[in-house]
N, C-alpha and C positions, 0 to 999 in steps of 0.2 A: 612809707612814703609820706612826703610832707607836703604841705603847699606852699609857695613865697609869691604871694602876690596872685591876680586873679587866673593865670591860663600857664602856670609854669609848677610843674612838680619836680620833688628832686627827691634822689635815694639817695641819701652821704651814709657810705660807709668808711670804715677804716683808711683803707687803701683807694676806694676811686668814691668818684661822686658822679650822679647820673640827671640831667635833666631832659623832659620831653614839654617841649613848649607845642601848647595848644592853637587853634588855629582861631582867631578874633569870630566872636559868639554875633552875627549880623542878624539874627533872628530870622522876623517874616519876609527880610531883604534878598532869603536865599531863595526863596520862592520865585522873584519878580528876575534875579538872575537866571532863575530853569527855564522860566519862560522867556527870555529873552535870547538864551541858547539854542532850546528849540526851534523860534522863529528864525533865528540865525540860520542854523542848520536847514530848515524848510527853501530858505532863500539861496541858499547855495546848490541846494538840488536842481530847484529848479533855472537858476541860471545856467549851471550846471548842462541840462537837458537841452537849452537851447544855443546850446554851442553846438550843435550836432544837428539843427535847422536849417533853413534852407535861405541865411543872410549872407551877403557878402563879404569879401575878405577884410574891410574897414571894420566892419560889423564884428565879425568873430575877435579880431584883435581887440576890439573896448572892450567887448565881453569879457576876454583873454586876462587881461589887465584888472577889468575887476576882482575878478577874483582872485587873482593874487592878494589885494587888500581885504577880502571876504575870506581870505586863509590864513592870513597874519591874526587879523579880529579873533579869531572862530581859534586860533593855536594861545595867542594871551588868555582870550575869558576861557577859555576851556578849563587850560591848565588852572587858573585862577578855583572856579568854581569845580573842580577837584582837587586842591588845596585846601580849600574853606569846609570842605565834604568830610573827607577822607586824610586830610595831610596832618603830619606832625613834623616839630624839627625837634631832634636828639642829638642831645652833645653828651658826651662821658667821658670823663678825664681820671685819668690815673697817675703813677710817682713819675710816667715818664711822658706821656702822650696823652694830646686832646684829640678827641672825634669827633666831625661835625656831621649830622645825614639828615636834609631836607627830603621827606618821605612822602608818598601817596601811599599808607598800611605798609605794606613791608619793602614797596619798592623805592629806590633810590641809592644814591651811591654815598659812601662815606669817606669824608678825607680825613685824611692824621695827620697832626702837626704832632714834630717834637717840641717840647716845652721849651729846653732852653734855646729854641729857632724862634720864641713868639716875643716880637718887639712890638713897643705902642700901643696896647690895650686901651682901646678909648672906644667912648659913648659917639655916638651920629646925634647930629645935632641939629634941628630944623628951626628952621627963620619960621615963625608963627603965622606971618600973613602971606609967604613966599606960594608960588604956583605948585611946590613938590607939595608944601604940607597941605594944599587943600587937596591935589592929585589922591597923595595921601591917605584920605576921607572916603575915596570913591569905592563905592561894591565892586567892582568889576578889575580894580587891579591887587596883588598880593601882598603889595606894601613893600617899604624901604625898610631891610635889617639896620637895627639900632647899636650892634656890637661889632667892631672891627679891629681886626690887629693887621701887624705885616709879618709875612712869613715868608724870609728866605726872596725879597725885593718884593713880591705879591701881597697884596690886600684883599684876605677873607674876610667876610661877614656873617652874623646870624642874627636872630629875636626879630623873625618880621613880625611890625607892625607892631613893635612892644608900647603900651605907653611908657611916661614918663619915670614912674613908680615902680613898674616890673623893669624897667629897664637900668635902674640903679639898684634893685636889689638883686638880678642876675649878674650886675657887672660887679658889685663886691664881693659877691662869693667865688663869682671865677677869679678875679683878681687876687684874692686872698689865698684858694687854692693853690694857684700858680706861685706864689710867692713863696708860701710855705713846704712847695718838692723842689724849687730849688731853692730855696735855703738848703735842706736836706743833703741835696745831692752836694752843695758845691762845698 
């Protein structure tokens, strides 16, 4: 196992090559996320509790309605801050097919693309002072993947939240892998 770049390993072997990109290092930030989870979570029980009080039908509907936006919140940072925790993304690619599985430890689902179905291999690209790249920046969302192809009229993705640097040295080795199985094959 090698490294390329700060949060990306790869195993190239003869026949397939394997990367698990790591999840961006936010240090003491994952802390101020737990507890802002937690508090989240405290606030939903307790409104929660008082849907079941003794307010009228006006009342229970705003209630109602909150929380729907206090389930949204509470379903993004969650996921997020088990990402940041516990997630990885692994891709594996072989003479015929690529693997993509955005994971929490062992769970997640994996898609295969056939190789010669993968058109347009291109970098994501952020306007510097634009609202996504500062979005971007924020603790609390998982980031925009940096690698996209089309597959069969669809556009996958992967490399959340790659910088600049990991994100052209992931994109010339898949590039270059892919070019050279089919060379191969065709």
């Amino acid at each position: 196992m090698k490294w390329i770049g700060k949060r990306i390993s790869v195993v190239d072997q003869k026949d397939a090559v394997s990367f698990v990109i790591y999840p961006e290092n936010i240090g003491w930030k994952i802390y101020i996320l737990a507890a802002w989870l937690l508090l989240w979570i405290s606030i939903g029980v307790y409104v929660t509790s008082q849907l079941f009080g003794g307010y009228n039908q006006s009342e229970k509907i705003a209630l109602a309605i909150f929380m729907a936006f206090w389930f949204y919140f509470f379903v993004r940072v969650g996921r997020t801050f088990l990402y940041l925790t516990l997630g990885r993304e692994f891709i594996k690619m072989d003479k015929t097919v690529l693997r993509l599985k955005t994971g929490i430890k062992t769970y997640g689902k994996t898609n295969q693309f056939f190789l010669e179905n993968i058109a347009k291999l291109r970098k994501v690209e952020l306007k510097e002072n634009s609202y996504q790249s500062v979005f971007e920046n924020s603790v609390w969302v998982r980031g925009t993947n940096k690698i996209e192809f089309e597959y069969m009229g669809k556009v996958y993705s992967f490399g959340r939240k790659l910088n600049d640097k990991d994100t052209q040295l992931l994109f010339n080795y898949i590039a270059k892998r892919i070019s050279q199985h089919i060379k191969k094959k065709g």
